[in-house]
N, C-alpha and C positions, 0 to 999 in steps of 0.2 A: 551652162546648160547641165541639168542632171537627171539623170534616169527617174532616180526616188531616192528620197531624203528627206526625213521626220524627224527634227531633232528637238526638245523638249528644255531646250537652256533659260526657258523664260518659265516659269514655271505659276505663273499668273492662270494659266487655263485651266490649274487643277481643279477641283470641289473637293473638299473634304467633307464625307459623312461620316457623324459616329452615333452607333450605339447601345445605346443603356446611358444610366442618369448622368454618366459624368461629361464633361465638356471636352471636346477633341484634343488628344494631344499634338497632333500635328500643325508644325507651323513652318511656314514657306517664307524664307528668304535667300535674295540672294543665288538664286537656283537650287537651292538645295531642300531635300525635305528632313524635316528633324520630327524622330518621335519621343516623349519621354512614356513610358509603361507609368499609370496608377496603382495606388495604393491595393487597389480591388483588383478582383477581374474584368481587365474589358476587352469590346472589340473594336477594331478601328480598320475602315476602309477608306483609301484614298482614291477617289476615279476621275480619269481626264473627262473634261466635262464637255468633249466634240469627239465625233468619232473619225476615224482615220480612213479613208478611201484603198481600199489594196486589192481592185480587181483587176490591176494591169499585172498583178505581181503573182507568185505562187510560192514563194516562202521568206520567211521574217526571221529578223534577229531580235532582241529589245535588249539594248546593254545600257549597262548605268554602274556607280558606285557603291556599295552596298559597308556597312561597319554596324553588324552590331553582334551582341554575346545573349545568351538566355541562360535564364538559370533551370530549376528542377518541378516549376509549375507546369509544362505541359503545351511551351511555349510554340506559335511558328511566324515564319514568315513568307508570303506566298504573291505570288501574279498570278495574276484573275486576268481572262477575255470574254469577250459577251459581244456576241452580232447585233443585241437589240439592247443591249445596257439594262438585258432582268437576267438572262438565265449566264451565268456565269459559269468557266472552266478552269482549272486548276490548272497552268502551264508551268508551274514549278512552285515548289513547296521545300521550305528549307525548317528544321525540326532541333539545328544546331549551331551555334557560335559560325557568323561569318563574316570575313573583311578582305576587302579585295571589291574588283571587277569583276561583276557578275553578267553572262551574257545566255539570255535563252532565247533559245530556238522554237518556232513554230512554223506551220503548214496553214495554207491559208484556209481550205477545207472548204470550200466552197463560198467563205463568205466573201462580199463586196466591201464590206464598212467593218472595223473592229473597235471596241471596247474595252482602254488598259485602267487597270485596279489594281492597288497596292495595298494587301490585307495583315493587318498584324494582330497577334493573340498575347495575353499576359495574361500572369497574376503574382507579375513581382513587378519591381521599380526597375526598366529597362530602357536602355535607350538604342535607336534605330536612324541612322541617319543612310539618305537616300541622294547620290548629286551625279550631273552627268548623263540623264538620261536620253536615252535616245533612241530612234525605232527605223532598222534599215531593213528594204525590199530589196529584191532579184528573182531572177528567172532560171528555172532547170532546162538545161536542152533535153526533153524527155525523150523525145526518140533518139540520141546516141547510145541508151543503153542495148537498143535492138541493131546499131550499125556494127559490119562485121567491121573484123579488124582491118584498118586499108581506107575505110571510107572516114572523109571529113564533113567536119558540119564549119559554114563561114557564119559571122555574125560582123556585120557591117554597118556604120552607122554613118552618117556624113553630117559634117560639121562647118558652121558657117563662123569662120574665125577674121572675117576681114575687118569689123570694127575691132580688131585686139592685138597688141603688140606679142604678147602669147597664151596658150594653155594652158592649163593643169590639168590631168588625169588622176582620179582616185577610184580605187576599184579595192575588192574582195573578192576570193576564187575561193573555191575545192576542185580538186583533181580525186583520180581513182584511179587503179594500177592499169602502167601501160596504156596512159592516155598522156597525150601531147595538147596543152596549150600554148599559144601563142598569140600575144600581144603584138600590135604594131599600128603605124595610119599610114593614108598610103595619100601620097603629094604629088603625082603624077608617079612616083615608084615608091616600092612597098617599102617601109622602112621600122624593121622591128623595134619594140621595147621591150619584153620579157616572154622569155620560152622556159618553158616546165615539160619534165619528163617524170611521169610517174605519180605516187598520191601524195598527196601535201595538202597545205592551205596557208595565206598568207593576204598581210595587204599591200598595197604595192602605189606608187605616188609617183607621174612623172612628168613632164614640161617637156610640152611639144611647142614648134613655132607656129603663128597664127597665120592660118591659109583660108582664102573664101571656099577652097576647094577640097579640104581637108576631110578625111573619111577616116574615122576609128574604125579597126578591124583585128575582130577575134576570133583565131581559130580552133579549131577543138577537133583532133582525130587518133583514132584507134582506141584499145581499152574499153571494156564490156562494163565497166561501174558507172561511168558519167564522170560531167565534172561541170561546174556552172560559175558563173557568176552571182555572189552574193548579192552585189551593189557595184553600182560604177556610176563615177561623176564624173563631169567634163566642166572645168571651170575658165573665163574669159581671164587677160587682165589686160592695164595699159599702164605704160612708163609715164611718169611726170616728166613735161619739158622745163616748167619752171614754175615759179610763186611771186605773187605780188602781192606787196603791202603797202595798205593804202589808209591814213587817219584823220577821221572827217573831213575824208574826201582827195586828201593829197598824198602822193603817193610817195611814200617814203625809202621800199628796199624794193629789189629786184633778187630776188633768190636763185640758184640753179645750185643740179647737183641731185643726188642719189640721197642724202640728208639736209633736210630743212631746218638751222637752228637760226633764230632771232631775237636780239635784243631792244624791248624797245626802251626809249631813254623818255621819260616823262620830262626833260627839264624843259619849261618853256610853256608846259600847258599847264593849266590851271585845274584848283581841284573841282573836281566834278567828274560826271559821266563823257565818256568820248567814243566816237563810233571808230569799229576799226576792221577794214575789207579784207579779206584773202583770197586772192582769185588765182586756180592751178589752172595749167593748161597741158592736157594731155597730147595734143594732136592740134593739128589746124583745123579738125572739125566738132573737139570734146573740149568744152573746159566746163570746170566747176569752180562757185565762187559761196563763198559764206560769210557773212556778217558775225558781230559781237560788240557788243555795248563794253568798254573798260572805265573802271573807277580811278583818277587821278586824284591820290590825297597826300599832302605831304606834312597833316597835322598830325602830332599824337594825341590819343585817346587822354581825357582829362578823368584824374585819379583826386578822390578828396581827402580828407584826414583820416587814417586809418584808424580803425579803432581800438581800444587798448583796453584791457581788461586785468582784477587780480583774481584769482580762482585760486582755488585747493587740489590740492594733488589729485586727479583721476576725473575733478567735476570739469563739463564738458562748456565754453565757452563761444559766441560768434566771435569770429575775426575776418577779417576783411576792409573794404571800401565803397564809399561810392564813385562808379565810374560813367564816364559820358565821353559819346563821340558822336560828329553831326554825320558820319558818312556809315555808323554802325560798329560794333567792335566784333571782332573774328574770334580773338578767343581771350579766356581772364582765368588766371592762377594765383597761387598764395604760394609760397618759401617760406617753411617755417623746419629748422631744425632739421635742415637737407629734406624733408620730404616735399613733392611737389602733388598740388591739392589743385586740382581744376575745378572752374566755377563756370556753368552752359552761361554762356557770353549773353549780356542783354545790359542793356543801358540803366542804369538805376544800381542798388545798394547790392554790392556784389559779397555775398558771407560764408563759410564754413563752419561748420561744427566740428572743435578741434580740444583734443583734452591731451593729458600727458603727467604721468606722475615725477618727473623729473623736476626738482625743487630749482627755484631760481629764476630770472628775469630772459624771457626767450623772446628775442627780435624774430618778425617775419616780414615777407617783401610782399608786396601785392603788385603786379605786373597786368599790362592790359595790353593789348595789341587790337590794332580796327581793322576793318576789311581789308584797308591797304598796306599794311605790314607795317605800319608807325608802330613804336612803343613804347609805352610809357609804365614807370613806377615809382611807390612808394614805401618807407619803410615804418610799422606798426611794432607794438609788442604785449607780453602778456607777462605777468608776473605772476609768478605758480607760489603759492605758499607749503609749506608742512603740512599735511593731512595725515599722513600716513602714520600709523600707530608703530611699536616696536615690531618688530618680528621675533618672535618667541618659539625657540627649539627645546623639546622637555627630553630629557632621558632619565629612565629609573625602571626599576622591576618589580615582582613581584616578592613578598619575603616570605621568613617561615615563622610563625606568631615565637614572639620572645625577640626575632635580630630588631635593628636597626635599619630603619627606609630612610634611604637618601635620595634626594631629590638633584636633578643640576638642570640648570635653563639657563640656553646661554640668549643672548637676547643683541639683536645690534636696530641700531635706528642713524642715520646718518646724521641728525643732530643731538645724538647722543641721551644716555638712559639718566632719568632720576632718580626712580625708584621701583625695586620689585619686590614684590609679597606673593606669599600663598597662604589662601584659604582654606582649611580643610577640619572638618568636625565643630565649623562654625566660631573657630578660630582664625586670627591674622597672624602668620610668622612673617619676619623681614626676612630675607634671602641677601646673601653679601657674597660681596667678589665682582667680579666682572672682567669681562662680559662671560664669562663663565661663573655664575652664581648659582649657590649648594646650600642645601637643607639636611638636615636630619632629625630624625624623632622617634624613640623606642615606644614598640606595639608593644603590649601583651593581651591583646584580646585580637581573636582570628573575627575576618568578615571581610567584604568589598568596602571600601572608602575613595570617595572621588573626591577632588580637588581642582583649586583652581589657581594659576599664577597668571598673576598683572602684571604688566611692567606702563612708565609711562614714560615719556620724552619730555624734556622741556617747554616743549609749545602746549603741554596737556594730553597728547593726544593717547589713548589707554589699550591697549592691546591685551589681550585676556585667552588662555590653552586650558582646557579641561583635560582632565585626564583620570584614568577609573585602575587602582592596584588593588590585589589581593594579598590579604594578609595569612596568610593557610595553616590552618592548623592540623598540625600531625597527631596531637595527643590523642587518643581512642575516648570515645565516653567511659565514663567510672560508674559505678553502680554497686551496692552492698544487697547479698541475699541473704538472708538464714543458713548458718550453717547445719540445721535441720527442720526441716518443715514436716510437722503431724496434721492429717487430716482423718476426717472418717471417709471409710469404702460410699462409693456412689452419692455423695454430698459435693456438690460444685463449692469450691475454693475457690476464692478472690486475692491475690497478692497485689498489694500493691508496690511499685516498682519506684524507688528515688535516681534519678539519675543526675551527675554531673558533669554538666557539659556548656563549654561556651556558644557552640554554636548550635544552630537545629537540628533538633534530633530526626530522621528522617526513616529510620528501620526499627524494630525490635520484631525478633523473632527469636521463638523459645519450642526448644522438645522436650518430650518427658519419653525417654528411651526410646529414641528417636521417632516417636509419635509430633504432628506437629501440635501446638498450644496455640486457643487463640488470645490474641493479643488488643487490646483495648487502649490507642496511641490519642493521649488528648494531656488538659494540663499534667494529671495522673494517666502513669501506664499503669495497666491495672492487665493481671495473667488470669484467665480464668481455665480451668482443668476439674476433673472429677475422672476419680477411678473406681474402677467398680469392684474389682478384686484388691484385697489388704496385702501386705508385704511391702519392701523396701525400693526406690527406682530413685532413676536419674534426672534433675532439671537441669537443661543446659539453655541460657539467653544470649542471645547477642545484641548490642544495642549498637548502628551506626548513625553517624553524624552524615552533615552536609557534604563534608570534604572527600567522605569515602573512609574514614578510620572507623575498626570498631574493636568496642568492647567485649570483653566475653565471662562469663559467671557461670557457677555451677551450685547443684546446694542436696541434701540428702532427703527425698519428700519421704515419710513413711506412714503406710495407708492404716489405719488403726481398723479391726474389726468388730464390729457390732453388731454383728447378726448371726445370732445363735445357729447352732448347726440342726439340719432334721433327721428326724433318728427315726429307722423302721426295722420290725421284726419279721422273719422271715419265717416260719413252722408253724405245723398241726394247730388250732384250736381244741379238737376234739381229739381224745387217747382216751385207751384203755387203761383198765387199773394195774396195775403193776408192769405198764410197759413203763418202754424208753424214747425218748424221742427227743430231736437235734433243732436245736434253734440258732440262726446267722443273722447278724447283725449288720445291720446296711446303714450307711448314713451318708449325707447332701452337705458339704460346706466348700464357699468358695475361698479358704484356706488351708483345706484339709483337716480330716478328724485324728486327734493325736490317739484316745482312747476309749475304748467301750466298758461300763460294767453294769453287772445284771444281778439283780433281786429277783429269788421266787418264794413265793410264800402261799400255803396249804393247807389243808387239811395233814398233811404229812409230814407239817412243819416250813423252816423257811432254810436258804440257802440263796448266798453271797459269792459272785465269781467277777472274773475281770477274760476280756479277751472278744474275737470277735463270734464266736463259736460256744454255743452251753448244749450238755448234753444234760437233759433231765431224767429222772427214774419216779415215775408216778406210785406210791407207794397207798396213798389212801383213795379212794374216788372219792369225786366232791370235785367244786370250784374251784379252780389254783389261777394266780396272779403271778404273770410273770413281767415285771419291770426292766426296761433298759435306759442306759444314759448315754448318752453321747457329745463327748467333749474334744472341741477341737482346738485349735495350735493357740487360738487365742487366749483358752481358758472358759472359753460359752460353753456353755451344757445347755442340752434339753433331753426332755427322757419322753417316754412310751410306754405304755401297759397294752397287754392283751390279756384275756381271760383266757386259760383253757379248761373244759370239763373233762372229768376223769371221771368212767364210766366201769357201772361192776356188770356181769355176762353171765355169773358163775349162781345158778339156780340153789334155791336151799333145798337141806335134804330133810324130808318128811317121818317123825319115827310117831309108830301110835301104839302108847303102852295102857295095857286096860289090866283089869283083874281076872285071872284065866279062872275059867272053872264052865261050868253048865248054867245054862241061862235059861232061864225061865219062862215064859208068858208072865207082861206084869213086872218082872223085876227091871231094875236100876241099874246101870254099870256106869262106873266111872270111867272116863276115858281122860289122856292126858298125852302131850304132845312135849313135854321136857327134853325129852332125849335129842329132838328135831334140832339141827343146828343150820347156821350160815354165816361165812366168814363176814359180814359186816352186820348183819342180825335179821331175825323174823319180825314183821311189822306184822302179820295179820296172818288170823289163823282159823281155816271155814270148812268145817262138818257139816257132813250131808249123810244120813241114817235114813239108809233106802231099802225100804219092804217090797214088800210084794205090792202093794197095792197103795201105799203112801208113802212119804218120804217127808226128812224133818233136816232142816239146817238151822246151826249151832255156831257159835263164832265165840272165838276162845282159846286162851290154851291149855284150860283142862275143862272138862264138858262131862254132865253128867247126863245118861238119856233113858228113858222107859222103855221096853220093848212092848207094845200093847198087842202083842201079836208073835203066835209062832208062826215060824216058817226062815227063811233064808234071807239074811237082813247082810247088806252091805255098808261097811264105813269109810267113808272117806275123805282124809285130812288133803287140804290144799293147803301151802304154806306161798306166802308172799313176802322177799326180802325188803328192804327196805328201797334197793335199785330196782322194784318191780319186777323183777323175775321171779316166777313160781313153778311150783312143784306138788305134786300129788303121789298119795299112797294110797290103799283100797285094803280093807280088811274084811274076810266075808264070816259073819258068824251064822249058827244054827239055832233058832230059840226054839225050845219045846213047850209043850203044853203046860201047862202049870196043874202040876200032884197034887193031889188030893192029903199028900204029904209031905212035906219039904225035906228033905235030908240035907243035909249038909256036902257042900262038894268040897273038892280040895282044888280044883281047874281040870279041864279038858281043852280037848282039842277043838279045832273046827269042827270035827270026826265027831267029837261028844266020848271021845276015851278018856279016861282020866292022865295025868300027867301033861294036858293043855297048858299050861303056865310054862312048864319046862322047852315046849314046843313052839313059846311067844318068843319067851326068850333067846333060844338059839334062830328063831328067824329074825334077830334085830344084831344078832353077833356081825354081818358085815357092814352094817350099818355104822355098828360104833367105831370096828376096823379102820375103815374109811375115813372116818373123821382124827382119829390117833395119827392116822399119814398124815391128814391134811396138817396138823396142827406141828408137827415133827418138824417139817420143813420151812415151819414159817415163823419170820419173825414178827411177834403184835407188835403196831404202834410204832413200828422205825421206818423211816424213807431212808432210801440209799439213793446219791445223786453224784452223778460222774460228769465232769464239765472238760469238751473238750475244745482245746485252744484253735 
């Protein structure tokens, strides 16, 4: 008899659902559940597929075995309940690696019927195994937590133990502090089985004797926590009095005793099926009796000619027989070369698929056994041939171009080597020695070279090791440059570059004082460069190869220049006459100007100087030409002219000589301007004989005029130099009436007194004065020019 007890060792009632597309990994044998995790992510829920009744009870255990590990996807594994097998709760959730006995607890919460589920999550290759399971109820004494200390709670059961020689007691408790339980049953007096003081928990197993009258009784007092009963069973049993056996019907042993062994002895009966009885008796009012059919056969299993085979090392061959038995065969094996190879028993041509690189003639057994443990065998065999080629071990290195590569393979075959060669640059060498066999062959050209060594056995069979050395070369690439290179300023230069090298060339780079050069890398390396400023620089190249070696060159470029220098003048156009004035010389070359020299040439003559600076002295006016040249480092010239005008400012001076005397009405007087002078000369010379009441212009430099009238006549000379500046003088004479009789004069004044001529001439005395300076101080006809550096 048992309170409650739900144990789940059959594990047939479960349903597995899964999903998403993949197929459930759960599978049930055995009691046990096994999951393996997929490839992918899935989900997988396992639910009992009946629900469990637990409205007698008010809390649960569910314990089972649990082994498994997760990794770093994000894994769980969890128990689910559900009252109506939709809305599901999480009663424990595990997130990390666990093995062991797992037991979780729940509360029944109101429900009647529950719903267990076994949920697991992946997304790596996991495995989960589940066995053991099982689901135990009990009861809380709820009101001991409100009984003061002092009061007891009894819990009493009665038990009908007369059909049973005796009991078992299985139970689970919790305690809580300073509380007393106490086990016992009571058979007309009370008679304990386990007392507890204090909190604990534990299970507890005990065998009581079998009474019709017998009462389980549980006590429980003092302590304000509680303390309950998880589960408790009550289980029956009865003693066996004896065993009978009884075959096809006659009874053969009489058994007694606490253990039941028997042997039966088949001699006598024949083979075939035979009935065979077991009848226990527990009491003189229990017994139990059970039948069974047994097989008597005392033939062995018939085994035919084994089959025999010749194969090559490693190819897979049948072996075996055909076997027969009239009663069935139990089980069928092969013995080949100590391993033992089982074959699922069935009547007919019993084979293996059995291979082996082991050379030689290999015996196997073929053995059969039938239902009834006859046995019978025979012995087959296989004959394995050579297949197997040499085995081939290389050793060698890498070298440095110019050594010698040597080669060693050592080679073994158990029926021994013919011959081994290697191939390599599409060559055959023989290789000697053995089984340690050596090559050698001097490189002198670097690069990767692969190869290949054969060796063969005597049965033919060929075995072949590739293998890939380097030959390395250290030399640097070589390259020849000009030891001087001329080009022209701003014209692109093309060099092209020879290089010698065995292997690929893989870099060139080049500066030209430490500018970088671009570089043009094909069958020709070709440098192209241009400078724009002449003078002397530096080409450095470096060429590397495949290996990482490089070369390096140097060479003297020198930029030639070709483009003339520009040359400008700095000063006055326009100066006066007999100044001075300073002329700087400028000039533009992208080599520099080594020297300046300057031509002027005049009216005043010419003059020749050198430097960057000319002081000129304008000596004549007029147009002057001043040339410069400008020459720089290279030896280029180019020159420049400017005009400048030299201007005269200095007015002429007017002198007006006539014949002094008394002037008549009607007379004539000569007038004349000789005396008039200007330091470059008079161009043009204009009288004007102004009356009273007319006026007369004369042009000339000496003029003869009428006075057709007395009275107060003025003269006057404008002089125009040849720089168009002019000057005027004014002479005022008196003419009289013209006499009835002429006398002769000797000159007068303006006044009309005689000694007029004497009177002209001292008013023309500062005139000439003036010009005697002028001409003292000067030199005709010389330019003076001062050139300064």
């Amino acid at each position: 008899m048992e309170l409650f007890r739900e144990s789940f060792d059959n594990l047939s009632n479960w349903t597995t659902i899964s999903h998403g597309p993949y197929l459930s990994p759960w599978e049930v044998s055995g009691g046990v559940l096994r999951c393996s995790g997929g490839v992918r992510e899935m989900l997988e829920e396992v639910r009992l597929s009946r629900p469990i009744n637990i409205s007698s009870f008010e809390h649960f255990r569910l314990r089972f075995y649990l082994n498994y590990t997760f990794g770093d996807g994000g894994e769980y594994f969890a128990v689910l309940l559900s009252p109506d097998n939709t809305t599901w709760v999480e009663a424990e959730v595990l997130r990390e690696g666990y093995t062991g006995e797992l037991s979780v607890e729940f509360e029944r919460g109101g429900w009647d019927e529950v719903y267990i589920a076994l949920a697991y999550h992946a997304t790596y290759d996991q495995s989960v195994v589940v066995d053991d399971l099982s689901l135990w109820g009990g009861r809380k004494n709820s009101e001991l937590k409100r009984t003061p200390p002092g009061v007891h709670s009894v819990f009493r059961l009665p038990l009908d133990l007369s059909l049973y020689d005796s009991a078992v007691v299985d139970c689970s408790y919790r305690t809580g502090e300073n509380t007393t339980l106490l086990l016992g049953y009571e058979e007309g007096t009370f008679r304990p089985l386990k007392g507890v003081y204090g909190s604990g928990a534990s299970r507890e197993r005990f065998v009581i004797p079998a009474s019709a009258e017998a009462v389980l009784f549980v006590y429980i007092g003092g302590g304000d926590e509680g303390a309950y009963l998880e589960w408790i069973s009550v289980a029956g049993s009865l003693e066996l009095k004896k065993l009978l056996l009884r075959v096809d019907g006659k009874a053969l042993a009489e058994l007694k005793g606490d253990v039941f062994r028997f042997r039966l002895n088949t001699t006598g009966l024949s083979d075939g099926w035979h009935n065979i009885t077991l009848t226990a008796y527990y009491s003189e009012w229990l017994l139990a009796s059970t039948s069974s059919m047994i097989l008597v056969d005392n033939t062995p299993p018939e085994i035919g000619p084994p089959l025999k085979a010749v194969v090559g090392q490693g190819e897979v061959c049948e072996i075996g027989s055909y076997v027969e038995d009239e009663w069935g065969i139990e089980e069928v094996f092969l013995e080949v070369d100590g391993e033992h190879l089982p074959i699922a028993p069935h009547d007919g041509v019993c084979t293996v698929r059995w291979s082996t690189t082991e050379v030689g003639l290999h015996p196997y057994r073929v053995v059969a056994v039938d239902v009834a443990g006859n046995v019978a065998e025979r012995i087959g065999w296989v004959n394995v041939t050579d297949t197997t080629p040499p085995r081939i071990h290389l050793s060698y290195r890498n070298i440095i171009q110019g050594e010698v590569w040597v080669l060693t393979a050592h080679v073994e075959d158990e029926t021994g080597v013919e011959r081994v060669w290697v191939s390599i640059g599409g060559e055959e060498y023989n290789l000697t020695g053995g089984p340690l066999y050596t090559f050698s062959k001097l490189f002198t050209h670097p690069g990767v070279f692969s190869f290949e060594v054969s060796a063969r056995d005597p049965e033919g069979n060929i075995a072949r090791e590739e293998g890939v050395f380097l030959v390395v070369d250290v030399t640097p690439p070589s390259f020849s440059l000009p030891e001087r290179i001329e080009i022209v300023e701003d014209t692109e230069e093309i060099l092209n570059l020879t290089v010698v090298e065995d292997s690929e060339v893989t870099e060139v780079r080049a500066t030209l004082e430490g500018m970088p050069v671009q570089v043009e890398v094909g069958e020709v390396i070709r440098l192209h460069f241009m400078i724009e400023r002449p003078g002397e620089y530096t080409l450095q190249v470096w060429v590397s190869d495949s290996w990482g070696n490089t070369g390096t060159g140097w060479a003297k470029v020198t930029v030639r220049d070709v483009t003339p220098p520009e040359a400008m003048i700095e000063g006055p156009e326009e100066v006066e006459y007999l100044s001075c004035a300073l002329y700087r010389a400028k000039g533009r070359d992208d080599g520099g100007i080594e020297s300046y020299f300057w031509k002027v040439s005049g009216p005043g003559g010419e003059l020749e100087a050198e430097g960057e600076l000319l002081r000129v002295e304008f000596t004549a006016p007029g147009q002057w030409v001043i040339n410069l040249t400008a020459v720089d480092t290279s030896c280029l010239k180019s020159s420049v002219s400017i005009k400048v005008l030299c201007t005269d400012t200095t007015p002429p001076v007017p002198v007006i000589i006539w014949q002094s005397g008394v002037i008549y009405e009607g007379q004539s007087v000569n007038f004349s301007s000789e005396s008039s002078f200007d330091n470059l000369g008079i161009l043009n010379f204009t009288w004007t004989f102004q009356g009273d009441t007319n006026a007369t212009i004369l042009y000339g430099r000496a003029v003869t005029f009428n006075f057709s009238a007395p009275g107060v006549w003025r003269v006057t000379l404008v002089c125009v130099d040849v720089s168009g500046n002019e000057a005027a003088t004014t002479l005022t004479l008196r003419v009289r009436e013209k006499p009835h009789m002429i006398e002769p004069q000797v000159g007068k004044s303006e006044t009309g007194e005689e000694g007029g001529g004497f009177y002209l001439l001292l008013s023309a005395v500062p005139y000439v004065f003036a010009l005697l300076l002028l001409l003292l101080f000067r030199r005709r006809d010389v330019v003076k020019s001062e050139v300064e550096e």
